[in-house]
Phi, psi and omega in degrees: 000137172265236197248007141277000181111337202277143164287114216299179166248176170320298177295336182292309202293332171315282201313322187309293192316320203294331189286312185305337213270340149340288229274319180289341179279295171308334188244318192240223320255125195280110178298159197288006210216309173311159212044017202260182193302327189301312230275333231245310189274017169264296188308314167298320181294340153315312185278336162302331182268347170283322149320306189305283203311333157301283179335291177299346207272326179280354185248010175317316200309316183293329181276010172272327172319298189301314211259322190305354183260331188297301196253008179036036186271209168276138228285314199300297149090234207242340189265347170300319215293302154320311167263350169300315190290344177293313171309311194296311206303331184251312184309323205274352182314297198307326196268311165316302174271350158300332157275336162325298187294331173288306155273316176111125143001280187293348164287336186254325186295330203281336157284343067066285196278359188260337144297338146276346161296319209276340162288325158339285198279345177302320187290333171310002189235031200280163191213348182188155159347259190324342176302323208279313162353285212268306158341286182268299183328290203265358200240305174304304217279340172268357192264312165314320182294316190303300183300301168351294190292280213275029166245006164277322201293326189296286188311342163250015170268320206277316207254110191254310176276316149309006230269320184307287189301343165299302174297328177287011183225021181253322208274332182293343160313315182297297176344299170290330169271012167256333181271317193285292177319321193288331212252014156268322156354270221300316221272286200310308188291337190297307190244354161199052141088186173279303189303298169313317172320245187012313189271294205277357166273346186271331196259005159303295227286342166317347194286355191288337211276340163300293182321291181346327236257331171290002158309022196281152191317159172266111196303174204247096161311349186286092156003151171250126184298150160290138213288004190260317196315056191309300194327326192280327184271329183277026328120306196271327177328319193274302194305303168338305173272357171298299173302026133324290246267130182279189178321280166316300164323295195290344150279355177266318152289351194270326168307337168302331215266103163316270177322295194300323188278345175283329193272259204328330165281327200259003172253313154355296215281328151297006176263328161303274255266357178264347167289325188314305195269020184251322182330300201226025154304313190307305191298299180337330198258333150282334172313297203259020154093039177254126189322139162306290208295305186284347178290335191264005178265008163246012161260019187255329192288317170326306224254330184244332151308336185288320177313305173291354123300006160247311173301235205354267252251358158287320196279300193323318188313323216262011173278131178314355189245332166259128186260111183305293193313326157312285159328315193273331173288355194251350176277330193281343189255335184269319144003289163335280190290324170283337175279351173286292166320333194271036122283007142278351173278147212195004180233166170277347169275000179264330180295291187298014170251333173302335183289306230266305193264060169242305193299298192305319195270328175263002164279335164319287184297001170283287233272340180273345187308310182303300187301318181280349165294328191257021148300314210238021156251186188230145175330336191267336175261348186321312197281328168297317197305310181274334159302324178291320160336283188295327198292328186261002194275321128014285196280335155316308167295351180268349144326298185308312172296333176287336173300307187258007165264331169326290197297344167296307173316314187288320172272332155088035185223168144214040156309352188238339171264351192252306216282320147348282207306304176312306168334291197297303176294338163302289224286323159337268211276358152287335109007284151307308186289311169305336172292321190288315184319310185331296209298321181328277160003288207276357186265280179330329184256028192263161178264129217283173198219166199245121161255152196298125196317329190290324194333116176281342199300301182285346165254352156278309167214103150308156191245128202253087207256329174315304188225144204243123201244168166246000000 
């Protein structure tokens, strides 16, 4: 029927589809390659390189040891050598996803890996501290950044129905590549020395460049319109100039985008407080006379509830009834509240309970950021989107620990760094939450409007809000 009532003719009914079929290739129609066996061997290869880049940057503690015995320098140093490639790996985000949009996921991981082997193996021939800088600091720390951004933008271009639980088995990688990496270190220098580690973790970390390599694009599904579809072609006209849009352009728009600069701040500021307590539990925990050996299980026990708390809470996420940008904000608050409480825990089993639900709860916000990032971006920006994120997310990590060692100095506790910390993470996920409320609000006072027979929204994916499926 059309919207008189009267009954459409054949050509009528042609032409309406020829308008819908655009709009349904481009916008709504799931490619043929998302959730398949394919998109599932991208996701374990993702998690091998989430290993690889997590992994060096959290087992660095073993080779500091090794090079302070090696080069007899000052503790301080010797801890820039760490901390330059952890710094590089999110500043270099923003530059990563324009090649990401530009060269393709895979092109940019292979380079990537092949520029953190070749710092890997330079450094074996290091002669000094400052060689290492530039070696290990600048060559590893950009070769990491480059692989990072686009094993996140992949896994979620390959995974639509699964999407939660995919990120949430990518991200679990760091857990598992902070234990297995430390105890190859440890394995390597044990049987050939600082210089060898240093040459066979560069042709370890090459392996990555093999994962990189299952990246492959997603083929472009789109139908070619028929030469009578004028409607179809002008339809097609506004996207066609989008992929226009230079680099620059395309952060200018993104900055336009209310909600996303609302996520990105609130992950910023919540990104100090999630730092604070991997920094400075372990001292703290010495601070109340707690054995080293018992002090030393509780960023491992952390590290490892988190891992099982991106799996949980990945397998939940992908259920039709859970609002992923809910769940990371309401992790960001409860989060929030345990670190404001653990400066009243004062013992080690209070201590190892504050580890155990802490964990689970900061893995949601690990594991889950990407999937709540594509709330208020679209899969095609996914990569700008998440380079402007780690790039301030970035300045965040350089903060934090210098933060919270200030606030120790000045109160001379650090019941004042915690309490920051908890602060910070509240006011984040109170941020999230006030947005979604916003948008609701403003969705409810919109007058309701007659939309257009072509509409996709309701025929690619209903909203199954009654009942909750996967």
């Amino acid at each position: 029927m059309s919207e008189g009532g009267v009954m459409r003719t054949d050509e009528e009914q042609d032409e309406s589809e020829a308008r819908v079929q655009p709009l349904l290739e481009t916008k709504g129609r799931v490619p043929e390659e998302a959730d398949s066996g394919l998109g599932w061997i991208i996701v374990f290869a993702s998690f091998f390189n989430h290993v690889m880049f997590f992994g060096i940057n959290l087992s660095f503690g073993v080779i500091y040891v090794y090079l302070l015995e090696y080069f007899d320098t000052k503790r301080g140093h010797t801890a820039w050598i760490g901390s330059i490639p952890t710094g590089l790996l999110s500043l270099v985000a923003p530059v990563t996803g324009i090649l990401t949009d530009k060269y393709g996921c895979r092109t940019v991981t292979l380079i990537g890996a092949v520029i953190a082997s070749t710092g890997f193996v330079i450094s074996s021939l290091a002669t000094s501290i400052d060689y290492l800088y530039i070696s290990y600091g600048v060559l590893v720390g950009i070769g990491l950044g480059l692989m990072f951004l686009p094993s996140k933008v992949i896994v979620n271009q390959y995974m639509k129905k699964r999407r939660s639980l995919a990120n949430g088995i990518c991200s679990s990688g760091g857990g598992a590549g902070m234990m297995a990496l430390s105890t190859m270190f440890q394995m390597l220098h044990t049987a050939y020395g600082l210089r060898g580690m240093f040459l066979i973790s560069g042709a370890v970390v090459l392996n990555a460049a093999v994962c990189g390599s299952l990246y492959r694009p997603m083929k472009d599904g789109h139908r070619k319109a028929s030469p009578a579809s004028e409607g179809a072609s002008k339809l097609q006209n506004k996207d066609k100039v989008c992929c226009k849009i230079s680099p620059i352009q395309g952060y200018s728009h993104l900055l336009h985008n209310l909600p996303y600069c609302l996520f990105i701040f609130a992950n910023a500021i919540s990104a100090i407080g999630i730092f604070i307590p991997y920094a400075h539990l372990p001292r703290r925990a010495r601070d109340l006379h707690i054995p080293e050996h018992e002090a030393a299980w509780l960023l491992p026990v952390i590290g490892f509830t988190s891992v099982a708390g991106r799996l949980f809470f990945g397998w939940i996420g992908d259920f039709s009834c859970v609002n992923i940008k809910l769940l990371w904000g309401w992790s960001c608050i409860l989060c929030g509240v345990l670190v404001v409480v653990c400066p009243f825990l004062t013992s080690f089993p209070l201590l190892m309970g504050f580890a155990v639900i802490y964990g689970p709860f900061s893995g949601i916000w690990t594991g889950l950021k990407t999937v709540a990032l594509l709330d208020v971006v679209d899969l095609e920006n996914l990569g700008k989107g998440l380079g402007l994120m780690m790039f301030l997310q970035g300045f965040s990590g350089f903060i934090s620990s210098p933060l919270g060692g200030w606030l120790y100095d000045v109160t001379g506790t650090y019941a004042a760094a915690f309490y920051t910390a908890g602060a910070l993470f509240i006011c984040g996920g109170v941020i999230v939450l006030s947005q979604i409320q916003l948008h609701n609000a403003c969705k409810q006072r919109q007058p309701d409007t007659v939309e257009p027979e072509f509409t996709v929204v309701s025929v690619v994916e209903p909203a199954n809000y009654g009942e909750c499926e996967r």
